[in-house]
C-alpha positions in Angstrom: -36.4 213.4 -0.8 -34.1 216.2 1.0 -32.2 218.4 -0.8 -29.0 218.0 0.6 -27.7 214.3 1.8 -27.8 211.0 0.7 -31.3 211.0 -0.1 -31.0 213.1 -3.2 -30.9 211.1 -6.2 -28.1 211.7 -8.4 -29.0 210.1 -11.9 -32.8 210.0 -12.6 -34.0 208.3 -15.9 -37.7 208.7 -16.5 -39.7 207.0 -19.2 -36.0 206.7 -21.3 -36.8 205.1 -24.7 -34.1 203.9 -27.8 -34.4 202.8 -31.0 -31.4 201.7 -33.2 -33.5 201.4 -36.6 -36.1 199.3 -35.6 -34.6 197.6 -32.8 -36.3 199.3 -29.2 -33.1 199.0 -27.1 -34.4 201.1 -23.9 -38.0 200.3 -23.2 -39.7 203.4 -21.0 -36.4 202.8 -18.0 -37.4 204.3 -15.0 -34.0 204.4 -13.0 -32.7 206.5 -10.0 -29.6 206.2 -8.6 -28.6 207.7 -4.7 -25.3 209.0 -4.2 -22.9 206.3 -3.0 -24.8 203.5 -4.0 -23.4 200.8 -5.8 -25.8 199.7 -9.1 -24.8 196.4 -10.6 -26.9 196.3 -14.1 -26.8 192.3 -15.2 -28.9 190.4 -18.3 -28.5 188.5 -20.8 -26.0 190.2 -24.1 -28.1 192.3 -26.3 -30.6 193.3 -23.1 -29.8 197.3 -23.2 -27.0 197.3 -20.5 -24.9 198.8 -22.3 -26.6 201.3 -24.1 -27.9 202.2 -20.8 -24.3 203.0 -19.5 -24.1 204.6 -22.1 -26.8 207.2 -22.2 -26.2 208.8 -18.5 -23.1 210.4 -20.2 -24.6 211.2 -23.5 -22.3 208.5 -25.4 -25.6 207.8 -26.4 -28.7 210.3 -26.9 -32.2 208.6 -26.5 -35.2 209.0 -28.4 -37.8 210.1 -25.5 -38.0 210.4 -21.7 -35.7 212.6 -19.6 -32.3 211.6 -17.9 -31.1 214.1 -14.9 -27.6 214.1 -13.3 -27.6 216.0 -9.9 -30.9 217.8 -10.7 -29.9 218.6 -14.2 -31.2 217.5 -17.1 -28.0 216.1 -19.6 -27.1 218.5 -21.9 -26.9 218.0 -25.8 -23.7 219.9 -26.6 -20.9 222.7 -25.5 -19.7 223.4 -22.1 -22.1 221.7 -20.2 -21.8 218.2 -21.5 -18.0 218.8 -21.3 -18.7 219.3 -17.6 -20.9 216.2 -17.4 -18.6 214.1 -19.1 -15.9 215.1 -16.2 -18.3 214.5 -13.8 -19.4 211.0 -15.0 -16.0 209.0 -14.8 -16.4 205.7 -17.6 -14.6 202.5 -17.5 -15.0 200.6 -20.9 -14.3 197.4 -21.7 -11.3 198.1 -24.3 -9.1 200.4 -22.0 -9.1 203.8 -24.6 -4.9 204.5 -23.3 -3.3 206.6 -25.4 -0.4 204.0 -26.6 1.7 206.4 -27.2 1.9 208.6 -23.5 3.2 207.1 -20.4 0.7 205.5 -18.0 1.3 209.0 -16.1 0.8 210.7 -18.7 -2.3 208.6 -19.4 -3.7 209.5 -15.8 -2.9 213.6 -15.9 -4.1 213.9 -19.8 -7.5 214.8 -18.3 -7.1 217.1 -15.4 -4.8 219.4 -16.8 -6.4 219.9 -20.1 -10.0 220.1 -18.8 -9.7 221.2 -15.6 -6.8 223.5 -16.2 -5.0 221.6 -12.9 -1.7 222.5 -12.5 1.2 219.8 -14.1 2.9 219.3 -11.3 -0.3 219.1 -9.0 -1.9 216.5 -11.5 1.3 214.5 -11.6 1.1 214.4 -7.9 -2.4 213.3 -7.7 -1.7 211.0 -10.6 0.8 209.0 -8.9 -1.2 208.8 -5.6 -3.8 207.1 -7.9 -1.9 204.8 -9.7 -0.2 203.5 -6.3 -4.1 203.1 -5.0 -5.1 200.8 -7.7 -1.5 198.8 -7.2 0.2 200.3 -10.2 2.5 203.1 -9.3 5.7 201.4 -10.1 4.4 201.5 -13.6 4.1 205.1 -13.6 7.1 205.8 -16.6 6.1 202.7 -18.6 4.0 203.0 -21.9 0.2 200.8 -22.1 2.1 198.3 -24.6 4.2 197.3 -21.8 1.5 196.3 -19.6 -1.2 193.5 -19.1 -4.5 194.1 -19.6 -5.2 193.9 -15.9 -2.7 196.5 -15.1 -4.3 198.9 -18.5 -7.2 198.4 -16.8 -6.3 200.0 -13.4 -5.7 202.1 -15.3 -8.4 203.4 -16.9 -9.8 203.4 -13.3 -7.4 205.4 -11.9 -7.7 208.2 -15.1 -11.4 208.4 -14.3 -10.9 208.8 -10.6 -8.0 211.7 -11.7 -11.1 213.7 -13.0 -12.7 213.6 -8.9 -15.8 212.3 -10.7 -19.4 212.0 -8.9 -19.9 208.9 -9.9 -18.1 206.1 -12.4 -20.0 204.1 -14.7 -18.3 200.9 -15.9 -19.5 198.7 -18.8 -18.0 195.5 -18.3 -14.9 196.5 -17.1 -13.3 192.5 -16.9 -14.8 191.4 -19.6 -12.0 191.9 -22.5 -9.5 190.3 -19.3 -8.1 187.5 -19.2 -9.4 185.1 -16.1 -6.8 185.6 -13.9 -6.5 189.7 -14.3 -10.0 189.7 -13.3 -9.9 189.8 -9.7 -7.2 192.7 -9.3 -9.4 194.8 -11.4 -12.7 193.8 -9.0 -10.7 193.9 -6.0 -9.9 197.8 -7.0 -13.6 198.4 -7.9 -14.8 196.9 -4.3 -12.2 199.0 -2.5 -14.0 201.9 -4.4 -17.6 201.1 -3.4 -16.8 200.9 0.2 -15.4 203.9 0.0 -18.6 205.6 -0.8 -17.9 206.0 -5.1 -21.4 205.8 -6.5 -21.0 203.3 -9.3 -23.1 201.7 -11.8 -21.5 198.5 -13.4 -22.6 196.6 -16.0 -21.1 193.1 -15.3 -21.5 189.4 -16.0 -18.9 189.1 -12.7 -21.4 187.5 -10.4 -19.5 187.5 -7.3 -19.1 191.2 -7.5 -22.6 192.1 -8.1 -23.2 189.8 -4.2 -20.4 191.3 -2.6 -20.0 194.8 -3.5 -23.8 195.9 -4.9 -26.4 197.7 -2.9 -28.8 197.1 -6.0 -28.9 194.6 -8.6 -31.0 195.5 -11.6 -31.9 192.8 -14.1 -32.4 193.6 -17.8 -33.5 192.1 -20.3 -34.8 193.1 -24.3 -34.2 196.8 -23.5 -36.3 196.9 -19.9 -35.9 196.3 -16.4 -37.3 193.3 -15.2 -36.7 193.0 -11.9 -34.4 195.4 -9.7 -33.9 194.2 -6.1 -30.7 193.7 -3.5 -28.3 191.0 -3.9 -29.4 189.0 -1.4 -33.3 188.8 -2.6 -32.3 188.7 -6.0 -29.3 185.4 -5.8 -31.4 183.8 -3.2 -35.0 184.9 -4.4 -35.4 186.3 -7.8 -39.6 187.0 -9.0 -39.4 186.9 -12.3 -39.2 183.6 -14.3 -37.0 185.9 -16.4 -34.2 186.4 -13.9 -34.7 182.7 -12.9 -34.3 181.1 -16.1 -30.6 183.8 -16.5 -29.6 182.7 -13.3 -30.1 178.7 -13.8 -28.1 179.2 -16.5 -25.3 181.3 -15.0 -24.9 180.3 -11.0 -24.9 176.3 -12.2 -21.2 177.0 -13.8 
């Protein structure tokens, strides 16, 4: 690996272990992620995905084994994970908007009180965002007043107002209904072709073909089988994966 380039890794999980009580939810992950790669995590509900998501920024601490965001380790507490946290952009399933501040408001909250960004600068930058994900007319409206697609955006665009290195999203359409689905992917796949590195946790099948550079597969808290779309869909090794995606593609 070089130091500098695409080659370095940005997240590294090594021998990451998890226990809620006596459930093992991580089982020894070995994970790395390159900057501007696109990780879809799929599996079966209850598999770890989420508390996977979860532990690259420290929304979750893990019992054993080391996680490392651009060649340093997480930190526990103070300053540091404050400056992960703005690093690591996250997309939820519930969107997390302040009801009561404009979607403008929503979108500058971040930059201005963390990064000490100028109003009027994060206003502007806030309103370029909102019209990228197809929502600036919305700017002056309150959450209440939109559709969950539209809260959504969002919550895309407020992470992207931080100028993260990467964005993790655990299932993002999920809470949607079907039809608000696509405008939320279609703002995620305009993301990962513009280089974003991403790791998505997602049951959105389509996405994971079209817009993933890796698909990992996990299932009772471990990876069983990580591979590209393409080889995975068409290909998968694992009677694991097989049996998920009888279940899932024959819908």
């Amino acid at each position: 690996m070089t130091e500098n380039g695409a080659a370095t890794p940005l997240v590294v999980l090594a021998d990451v272990n998890k226990h809620f009580g006596n459930l093992h939810v991580l089982r020894d992950i070995n994970l790395t992620i390159s900057r501007g790669e696109v990780l879809v995590v799929i599996g079966p509900s209850g598999g770890g995905k989420s508390t996977l998501c979860r532990a690259i920024n420290r929304l979750e601490t893990i019992d054993g084994g080391t996680i490392t965001f651009d060649g340093q380790p997480l930190a526990a507490e103070g300053k540091t994970l404050a400056k992960l946290r703005s690093e690591v952009g996250m997309v939820f399933q519930s969107f997390n908007l302040f009801a009561h501040k404009t979607i403008l408001e929503n979108v500058t909250l971040g930059p201005i009180k963390v990064r000490g960004i100028a109003k009027a600068e994060a206003e502007r930058r806030g309103m370029e965002l909102l019209e990228r994900v197809g929502i600036g007319a919305q700017a002056s409206k309150y959450p209440a007043q939109l559709s969950g697609g539209q809260q959504q955006r969002v919550a895309i665009a407020r992470a992207l107002a931080m100028d993260p290195k990467m964005i993790l999203f655990d299932e993002p359409t999920s809470a949607l209904d079907p039809e608000m689905v696509q405008e939320v992917l279609d703002v995620m796949i305009g993301l990962a072709q513009e280089g974003m590195t991403m790791m998505v946790v997602t049951h959105e099948m389509g996405f994971a073909r079209r817009a993933a550079n890796r698909v990992v597969f996990m299932a009772e808290g471990q990876i069983v089988e990580e591979n590209t779309p393409e080889e995975f869909f068409t290909n998968a090794r694992t009677d694991r994966a097989k049996d998920f995606l009888s279940k899932i593609l024959t819908h």
